[in-house]
C-alpha positions as CSV (number, residue, x, y, z in Angstrom):
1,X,0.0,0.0,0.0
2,X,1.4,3.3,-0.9
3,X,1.7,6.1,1.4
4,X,-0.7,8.3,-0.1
5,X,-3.8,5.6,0.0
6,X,-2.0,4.9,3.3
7,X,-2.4,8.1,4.5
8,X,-6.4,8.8,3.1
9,X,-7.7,5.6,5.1
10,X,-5.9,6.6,7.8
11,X,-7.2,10.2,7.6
12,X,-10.8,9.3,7.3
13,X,-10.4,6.3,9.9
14,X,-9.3,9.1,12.6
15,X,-12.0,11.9,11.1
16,X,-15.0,13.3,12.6
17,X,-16.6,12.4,9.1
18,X,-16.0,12.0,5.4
19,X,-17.1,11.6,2.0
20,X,-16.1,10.4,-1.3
21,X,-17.6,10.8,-5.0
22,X,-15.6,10.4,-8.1
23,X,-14.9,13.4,-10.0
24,X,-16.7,14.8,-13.4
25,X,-16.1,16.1,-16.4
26,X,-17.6,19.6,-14.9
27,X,-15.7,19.4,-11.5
28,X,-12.7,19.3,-13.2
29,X,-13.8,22.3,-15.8
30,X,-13.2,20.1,-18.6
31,X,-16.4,20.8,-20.1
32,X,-15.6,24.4,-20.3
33,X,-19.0,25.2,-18.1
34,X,-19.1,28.0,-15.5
35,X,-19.7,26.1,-12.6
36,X,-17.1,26.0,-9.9
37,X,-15.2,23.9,-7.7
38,X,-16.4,20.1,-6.6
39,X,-19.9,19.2,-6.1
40,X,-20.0,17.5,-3.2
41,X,-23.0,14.6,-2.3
42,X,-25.6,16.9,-0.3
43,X,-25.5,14.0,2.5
44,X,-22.3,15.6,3.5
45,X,-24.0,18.6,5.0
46,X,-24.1,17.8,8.1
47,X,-20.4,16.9,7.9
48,X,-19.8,20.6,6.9
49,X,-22.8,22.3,8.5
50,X,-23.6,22.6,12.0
51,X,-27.1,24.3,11.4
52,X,-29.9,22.4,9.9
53,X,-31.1,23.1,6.2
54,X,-33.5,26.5,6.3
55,X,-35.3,26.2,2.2
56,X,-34.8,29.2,0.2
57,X,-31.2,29.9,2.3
58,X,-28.1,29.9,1.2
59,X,-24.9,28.8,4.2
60,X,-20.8,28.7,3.7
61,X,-18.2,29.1,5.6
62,X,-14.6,28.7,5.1
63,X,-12.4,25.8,6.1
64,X,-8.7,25.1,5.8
65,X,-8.1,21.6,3.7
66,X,-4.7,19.6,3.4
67,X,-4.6,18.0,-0.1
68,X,-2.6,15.4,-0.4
69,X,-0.3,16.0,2.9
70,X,1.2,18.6,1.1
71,X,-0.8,21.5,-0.4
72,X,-3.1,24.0,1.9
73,X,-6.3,25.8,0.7
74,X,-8.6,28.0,2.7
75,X,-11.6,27.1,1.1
76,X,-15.0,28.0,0.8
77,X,-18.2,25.0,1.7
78,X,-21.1,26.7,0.6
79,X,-24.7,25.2,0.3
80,X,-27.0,26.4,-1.9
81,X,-30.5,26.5,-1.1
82,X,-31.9,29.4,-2.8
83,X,-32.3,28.5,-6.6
84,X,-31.1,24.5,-5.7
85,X,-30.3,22.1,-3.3
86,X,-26.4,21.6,-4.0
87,X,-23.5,21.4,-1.8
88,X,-20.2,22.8,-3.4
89,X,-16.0,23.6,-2.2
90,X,-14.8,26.2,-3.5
91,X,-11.9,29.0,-3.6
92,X,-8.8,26.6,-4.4
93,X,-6.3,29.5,-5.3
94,X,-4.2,29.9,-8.5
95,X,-2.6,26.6,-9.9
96,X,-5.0,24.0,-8.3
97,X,-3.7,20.8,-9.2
98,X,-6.6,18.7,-10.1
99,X,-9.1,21.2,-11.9
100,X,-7.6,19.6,-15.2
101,X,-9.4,16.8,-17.5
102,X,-6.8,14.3,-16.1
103,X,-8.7,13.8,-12.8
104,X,-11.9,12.8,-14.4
105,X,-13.1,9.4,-12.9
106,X,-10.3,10.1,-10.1
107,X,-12.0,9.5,-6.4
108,X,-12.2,12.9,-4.3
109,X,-12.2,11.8,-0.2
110,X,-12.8,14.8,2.3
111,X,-12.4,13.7,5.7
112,X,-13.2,16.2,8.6
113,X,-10.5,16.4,11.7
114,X,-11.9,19.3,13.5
115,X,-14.6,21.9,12.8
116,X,-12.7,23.9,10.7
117,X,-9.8,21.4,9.8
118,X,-10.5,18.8,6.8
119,X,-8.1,16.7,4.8
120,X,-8.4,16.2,0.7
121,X,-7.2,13.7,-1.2
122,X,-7.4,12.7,-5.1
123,X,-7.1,9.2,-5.9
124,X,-6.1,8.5,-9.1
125,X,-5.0,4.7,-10.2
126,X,-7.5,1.8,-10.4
127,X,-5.7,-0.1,-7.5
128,X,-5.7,2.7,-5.1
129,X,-9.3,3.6,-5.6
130,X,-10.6,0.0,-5.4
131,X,-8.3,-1.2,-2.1
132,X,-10.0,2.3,-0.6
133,X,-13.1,1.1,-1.8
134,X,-12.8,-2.4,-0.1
135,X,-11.6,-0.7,2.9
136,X,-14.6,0.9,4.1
137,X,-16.7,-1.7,2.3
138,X,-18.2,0.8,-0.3
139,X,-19.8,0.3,-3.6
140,X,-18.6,2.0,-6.7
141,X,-21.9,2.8,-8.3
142,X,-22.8,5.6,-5.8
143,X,-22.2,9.1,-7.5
144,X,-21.3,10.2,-3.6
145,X,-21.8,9.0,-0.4
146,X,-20.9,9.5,3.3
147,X,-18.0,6.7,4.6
148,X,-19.3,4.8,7.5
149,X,-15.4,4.1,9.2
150,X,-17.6,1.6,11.6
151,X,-20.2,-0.2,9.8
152,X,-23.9,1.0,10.3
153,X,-26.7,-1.0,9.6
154,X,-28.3,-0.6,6.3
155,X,-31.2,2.5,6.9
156,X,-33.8,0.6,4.8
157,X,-35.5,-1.8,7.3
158,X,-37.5,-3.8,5.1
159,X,-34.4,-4.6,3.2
160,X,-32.2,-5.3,6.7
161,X,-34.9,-7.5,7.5
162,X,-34.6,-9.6,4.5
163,X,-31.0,-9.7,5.1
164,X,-30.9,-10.9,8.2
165,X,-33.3,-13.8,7.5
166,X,-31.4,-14.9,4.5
167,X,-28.4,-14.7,6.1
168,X,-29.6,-16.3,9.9
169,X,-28.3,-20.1,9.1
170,X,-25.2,-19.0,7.5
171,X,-22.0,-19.1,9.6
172,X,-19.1,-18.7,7.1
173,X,-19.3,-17.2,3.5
174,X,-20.5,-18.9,0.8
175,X,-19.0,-18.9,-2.6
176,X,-19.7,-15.4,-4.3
177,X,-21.2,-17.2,-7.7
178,X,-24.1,-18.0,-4.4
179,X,-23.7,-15.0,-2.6
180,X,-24.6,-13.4,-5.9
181,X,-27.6,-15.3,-6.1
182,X,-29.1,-15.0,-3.0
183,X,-28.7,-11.4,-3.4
184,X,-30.6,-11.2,-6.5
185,X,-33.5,-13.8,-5.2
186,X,-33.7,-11.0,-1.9
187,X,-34.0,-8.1,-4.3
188,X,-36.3,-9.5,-6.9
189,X,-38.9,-10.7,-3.9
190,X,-38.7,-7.6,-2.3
191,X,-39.7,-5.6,-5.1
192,X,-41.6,-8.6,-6.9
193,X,-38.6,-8.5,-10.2
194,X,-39.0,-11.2,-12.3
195,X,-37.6,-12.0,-15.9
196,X,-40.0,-9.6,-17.7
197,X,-38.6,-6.5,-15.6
198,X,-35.1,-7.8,-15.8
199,X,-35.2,-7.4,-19.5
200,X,-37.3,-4.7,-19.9
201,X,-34.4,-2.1,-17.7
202,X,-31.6,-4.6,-17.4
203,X,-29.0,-1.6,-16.1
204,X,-31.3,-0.6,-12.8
205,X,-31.4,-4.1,-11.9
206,X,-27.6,-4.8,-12.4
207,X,-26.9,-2.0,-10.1
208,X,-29.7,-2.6,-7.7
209,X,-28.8,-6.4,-7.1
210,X,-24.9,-5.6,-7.1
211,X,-25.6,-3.3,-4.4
212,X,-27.9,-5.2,-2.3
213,X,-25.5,-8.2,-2.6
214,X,-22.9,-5.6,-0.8
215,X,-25.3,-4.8,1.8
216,X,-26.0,-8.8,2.5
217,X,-22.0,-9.1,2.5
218,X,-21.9,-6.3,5.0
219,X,-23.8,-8.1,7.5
220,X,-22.3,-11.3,6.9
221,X,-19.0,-9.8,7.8
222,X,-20.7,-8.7,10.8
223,X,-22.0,-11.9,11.7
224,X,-19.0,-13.9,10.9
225,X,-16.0,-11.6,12.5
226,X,-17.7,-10.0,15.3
227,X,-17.1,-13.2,17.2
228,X,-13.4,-12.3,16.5
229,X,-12.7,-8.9,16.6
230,X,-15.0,-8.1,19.9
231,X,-11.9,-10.4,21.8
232,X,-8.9,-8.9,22.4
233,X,-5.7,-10.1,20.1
234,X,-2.6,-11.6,21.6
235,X,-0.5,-9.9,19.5
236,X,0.1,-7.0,17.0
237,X,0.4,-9.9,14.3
238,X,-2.4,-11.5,14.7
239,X,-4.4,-8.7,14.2
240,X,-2.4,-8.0,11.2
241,X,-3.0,-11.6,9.6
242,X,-7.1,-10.8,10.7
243,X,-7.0,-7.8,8.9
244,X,-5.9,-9.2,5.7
245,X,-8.2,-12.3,5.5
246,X,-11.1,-9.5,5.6
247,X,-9.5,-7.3,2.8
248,X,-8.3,-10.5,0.7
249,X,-11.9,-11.7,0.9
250,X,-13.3,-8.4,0.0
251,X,-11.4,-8.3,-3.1
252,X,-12.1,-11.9,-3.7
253,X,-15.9,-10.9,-3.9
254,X,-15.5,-7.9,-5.7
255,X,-13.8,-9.5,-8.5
256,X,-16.5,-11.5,-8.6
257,X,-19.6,-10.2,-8.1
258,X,-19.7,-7.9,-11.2
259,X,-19.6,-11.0,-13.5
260,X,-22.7,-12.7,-11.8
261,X,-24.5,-9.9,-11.6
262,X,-24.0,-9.6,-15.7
263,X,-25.0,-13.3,-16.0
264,X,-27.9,-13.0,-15.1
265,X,-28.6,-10.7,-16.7
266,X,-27.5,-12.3,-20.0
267,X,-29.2,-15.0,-19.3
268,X,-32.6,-13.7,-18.8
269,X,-32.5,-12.2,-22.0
270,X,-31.4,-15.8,-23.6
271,X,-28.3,-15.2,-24.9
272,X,-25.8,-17.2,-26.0
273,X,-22.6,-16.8,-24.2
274,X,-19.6,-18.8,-22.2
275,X,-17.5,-17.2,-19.0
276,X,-14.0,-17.4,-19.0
277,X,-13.1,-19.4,-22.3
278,X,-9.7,-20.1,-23.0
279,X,-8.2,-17.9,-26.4
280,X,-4.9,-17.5,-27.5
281,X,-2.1,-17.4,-25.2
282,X,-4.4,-18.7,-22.2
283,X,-6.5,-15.7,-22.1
284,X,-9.5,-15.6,-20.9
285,X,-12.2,-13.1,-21.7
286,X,-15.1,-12.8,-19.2
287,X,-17.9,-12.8,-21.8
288,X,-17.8,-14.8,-25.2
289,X,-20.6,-14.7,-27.7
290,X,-22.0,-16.9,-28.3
291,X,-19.5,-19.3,-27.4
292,X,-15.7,-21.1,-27.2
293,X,-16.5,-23.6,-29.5
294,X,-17.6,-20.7,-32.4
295,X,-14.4,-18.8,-31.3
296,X,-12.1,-21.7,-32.2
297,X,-14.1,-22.7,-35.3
298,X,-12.3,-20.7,-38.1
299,X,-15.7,-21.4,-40.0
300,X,-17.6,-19.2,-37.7
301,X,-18.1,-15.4,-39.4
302,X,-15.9,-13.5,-37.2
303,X,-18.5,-10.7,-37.4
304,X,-20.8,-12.6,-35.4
305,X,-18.4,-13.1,-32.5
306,X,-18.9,-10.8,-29.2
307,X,-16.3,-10.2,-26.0
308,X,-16.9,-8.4,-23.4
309,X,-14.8,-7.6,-20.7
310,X,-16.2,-6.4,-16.7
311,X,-14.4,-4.1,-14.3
312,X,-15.7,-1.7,-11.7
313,X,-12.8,0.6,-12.7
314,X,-10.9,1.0,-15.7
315,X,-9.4,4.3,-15.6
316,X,-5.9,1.6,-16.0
317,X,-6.9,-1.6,-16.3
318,X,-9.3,-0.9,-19.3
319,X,-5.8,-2.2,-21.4
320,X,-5.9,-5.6,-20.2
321,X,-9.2,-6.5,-22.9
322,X,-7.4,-5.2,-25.8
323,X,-5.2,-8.7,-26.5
324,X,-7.8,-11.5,-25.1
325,X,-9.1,-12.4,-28.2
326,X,-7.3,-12.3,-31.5
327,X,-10.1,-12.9,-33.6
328,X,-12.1,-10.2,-32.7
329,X,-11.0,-6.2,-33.3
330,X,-13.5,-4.9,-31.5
331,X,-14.2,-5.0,-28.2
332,X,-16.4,-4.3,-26.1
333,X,-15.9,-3.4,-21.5
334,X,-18.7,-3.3,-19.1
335,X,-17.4,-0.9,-16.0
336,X,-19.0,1.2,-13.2
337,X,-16.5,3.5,-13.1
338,X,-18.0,6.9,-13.0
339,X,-16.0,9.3,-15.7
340,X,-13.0,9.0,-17.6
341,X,-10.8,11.8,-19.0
342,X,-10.6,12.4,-22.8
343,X,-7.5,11.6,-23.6
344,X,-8.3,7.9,-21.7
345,X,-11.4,7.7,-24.0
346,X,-9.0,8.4,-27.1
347,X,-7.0,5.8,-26.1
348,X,-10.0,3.4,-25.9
349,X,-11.5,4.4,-28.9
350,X,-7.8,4.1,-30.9
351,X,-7.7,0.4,-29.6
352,X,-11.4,0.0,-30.7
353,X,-12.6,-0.7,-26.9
354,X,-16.0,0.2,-26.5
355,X,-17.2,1.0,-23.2
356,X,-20.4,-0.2,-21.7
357,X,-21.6,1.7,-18.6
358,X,-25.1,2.0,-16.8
359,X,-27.2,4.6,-18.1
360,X,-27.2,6.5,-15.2
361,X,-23.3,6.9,-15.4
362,X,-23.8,8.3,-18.9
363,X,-23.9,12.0,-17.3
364,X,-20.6,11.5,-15.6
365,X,-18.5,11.3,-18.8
366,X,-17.3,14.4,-21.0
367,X,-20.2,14.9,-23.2
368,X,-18.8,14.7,-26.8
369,X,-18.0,11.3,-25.8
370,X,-21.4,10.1,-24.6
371,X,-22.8,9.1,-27.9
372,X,-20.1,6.5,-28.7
373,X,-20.7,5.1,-24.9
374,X,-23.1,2.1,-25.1
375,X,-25.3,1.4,-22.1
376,X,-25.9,-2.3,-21.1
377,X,-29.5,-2.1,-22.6
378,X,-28.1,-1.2,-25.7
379,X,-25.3,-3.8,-25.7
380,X,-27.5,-6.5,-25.2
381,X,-29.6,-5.4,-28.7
382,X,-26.4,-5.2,-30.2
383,X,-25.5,-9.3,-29.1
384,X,-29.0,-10.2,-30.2
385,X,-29.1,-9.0,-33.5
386,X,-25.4,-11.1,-34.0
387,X,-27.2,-13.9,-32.6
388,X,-30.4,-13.7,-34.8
389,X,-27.7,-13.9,-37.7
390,X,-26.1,-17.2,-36.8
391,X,-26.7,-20.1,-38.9
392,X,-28.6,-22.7,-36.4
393,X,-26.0,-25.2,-37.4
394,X,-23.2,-23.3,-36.1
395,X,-24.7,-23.7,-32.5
396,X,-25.5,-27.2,-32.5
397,X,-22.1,-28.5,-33.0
């Protein structure tokens, strides 16, 4: 771990309260609009604001902020509630290093040390954002949100509820192909989903069951560890060991849980596709369409073949789908990663990577870009009419 993640977990760890959201194209004034400074999630008000909310009022003060360990601003927090209901940090001084289009997708974290003393940092690599991620157990789809450094139970009763029920007999954690499952069964029965809806907005229901499979994994953790951790340890060592087997399984989930989630999905809208074939070299694509056995049959119209890659983030690791399948030139990456800079989507585009994102992420990205984006509604027509082309003996071989 590097010292600057080092230091942001530790910062919001010791703070008083903290937030994260990942940066835009318009916090970062690469869209050339006249708004100003970082929007910040309006559940951070009370992190900011001792006074409730008054409608029709306007509130700021100003704060000093440490960016990075290094840099100092004397900023201004200011809420509007006149003409909107925004939250907003402003007054950076001349030669602020991340209003440039670089930082779009980067992860902004506030933490709050005293009333008037925050800490800033940018995050800006894949693997730094996702181990922060992990850390506090947070989900990537959320725009903004408040950072729960001890674990609160989720706010939605109904939905805890559920949870706890589903969870009640289990006493270690299942594989995540089932804890993927059972999350999706909770959500659908809550909210009476069934193949029909899933088809009909297949991007609300991807993010809705990946995050409810987050909150079930939250209280598993919980559940399994609390046994543990409420003891003291022997030694500084053990704790350490303890520490990673909660952060190793994190990750381990994570990886994971993306590709379930998409499987579903694909397969309630019958496609035809295969997980983790083998290509050249040993690689292994997440999604092949329609499947290995096409891929290796020279026969097959190469037009007709699909691959799709999944990652939360991709700001870095959108690279790694670009050699995975020889046969194909153009392909295609599912991510939740919220924004990427123009030069990034350049790149992309130059090695013929398409991106897929939910269409409420569409916003995020700079918007001369948005058209070529493809939502996962849109992929999935884009897979069928391939699959409505194959010849019928092609798929019974």
């Amino acid at each position: 771990m590097n010292e600057l993640l080092s230091s942001a977990i530790q910062s919001v760890t010791q703070s008083k309260g903290a937030f994260c959201r990942f940066l835009s194209a318009n916090d970062t004034h690469a869209t050339g609009g006249h708004q100003y400074g970082f929007l910040l999630p309006i559940a951070a008000y009370s992190i900011i604001f001792n006074q409730d909310k008054v409608k029709g009022e306007n509130k700021d003060r100003i704060v000093k902020i440490r960016w990075q360990n290094d840099l100092e601003t004397d900023s201004r927090m200011i809420y509007y509630g006149k003409a909107k209901n925004e939250l907003r940090i402003t007054r950076f001084g001349n030669d602020f290093p991340y209003f440039t289009e670089d930082h779009v997708g980067d992860l902004l974290i506030i933490s709050k040390q005293a009333d008037d003393d925050y800490e800033g940092f940018v995050l800006s690599t894949d693997d730094d954002i996702d181990t922060f991620m992990l850390h506090f157990n947070l989900t990537a789809n959320c725009p903004g949100q408040i950072i729960d450094v001890i674990y609160k139970q989720n706010e939605n009763v109904l939905l805890q509820t559920a949870i706890d029920e589903a969870i009640k007999n289990l006493n270690d954690f299942p594989l995540t192909s089932e804890m993927g499952k059972m999350a999706q069964d909770l959500f659908n029965k809550l909210h009476r989903i069934n193949d029909k809806i899933v088809c009909k907005t297949p991007d609300k229901i991807l993010l809705n069951w990946y995050d409810t499979e987050l909150s079930m994994f939250r209280s598993l953790e919980e559940k399994v560890y609390n046994p543990i951790y409420s003891k003291p340890f022997s030694d500084c060592q053990s704790l350490i060991e303890f520490s990673n087997k909660i952060l190793n399984r994190r990750k381990s989930r994570a990886g994971k849980s993306l590709e379930h989630h998409l499987s579903a999905i694909f397969t309630a809208h019958k496609l035809i596709f295969e997980e983790q074939v083998v290509t050249e070299n040993k690689k292994k694509p997440d999604f092949l369409f329609p499947n290995g056995s096409c891929y290796h049959n020279f026969e097959f119209p190469t037009d007709n073949l699909t691959v799709l890659g999944a990652k939360t983030t991709c700001k870095d690791r959108w690279r790694q789908v670009i050699n995975e399948a020889d046969r194909v030139d153009e392909r295609y990456l599912f991510t939740l990663q919220q924004g990427i800079s123009k030069n990034q989507l350049k790149e992309m585009a130059d090695e013929n990577v398409k991106l897929v994102v939910p269409q409420s992420h569409i916003d995020s990205y700079p918007e001369e870009y948005r058209d070529s984006l493809n939502t996962l509604s849109g992929f999935i027509e884009i897979v069928k009419g391939k699959q409505e082309r194959i010849p019928k003996h092609f798929l019974m071989l």
